[in-house]
C-alpha positions as CSV (number, residue, x, y, z in Angstrom):
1,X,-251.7,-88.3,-39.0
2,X,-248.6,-89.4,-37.6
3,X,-247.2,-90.4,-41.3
4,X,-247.1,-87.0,-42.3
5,X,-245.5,-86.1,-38.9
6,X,-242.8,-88.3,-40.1
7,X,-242.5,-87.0,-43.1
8,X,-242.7,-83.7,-41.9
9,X,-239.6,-84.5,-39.6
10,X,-237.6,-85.9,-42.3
11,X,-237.4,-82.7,-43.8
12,X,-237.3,-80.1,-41.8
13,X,-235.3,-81.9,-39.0
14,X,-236.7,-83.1,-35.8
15,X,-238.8,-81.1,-33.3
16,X,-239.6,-79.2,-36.2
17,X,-243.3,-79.7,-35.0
18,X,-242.9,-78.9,-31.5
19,X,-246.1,-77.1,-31.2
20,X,-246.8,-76.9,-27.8
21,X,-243.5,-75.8,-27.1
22,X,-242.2,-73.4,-30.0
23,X,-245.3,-72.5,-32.2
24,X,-244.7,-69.5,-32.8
25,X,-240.9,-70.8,-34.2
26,X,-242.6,-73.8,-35.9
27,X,-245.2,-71.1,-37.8
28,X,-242.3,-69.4,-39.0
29,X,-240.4,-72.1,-40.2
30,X,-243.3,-73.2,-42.2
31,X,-244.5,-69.9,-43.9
C-alpha cells in the first residue's frame, strides 16, 4: 500500500524502506 509507504517515509526519513537494498538496516530500524 503505497499510502503507508508514505507514511512510513514521513517518519522515519526517506529510503527508510529500501528493502531490496538495506533489509537487514531497515529491520533494525524498525524493531
Amino acid at each position: 500500500d503505497s499510502d503507508y509507504a508514505d507514511l512510513f517515509e514521513e517518519i522515519w526519513g526517506p529510503g527508510s524502506l529500501d528493502w531490496e537494498n538495506d533489509f537487514e538496516g531497515t529491520y533494525e530500524r524498525i524493531a
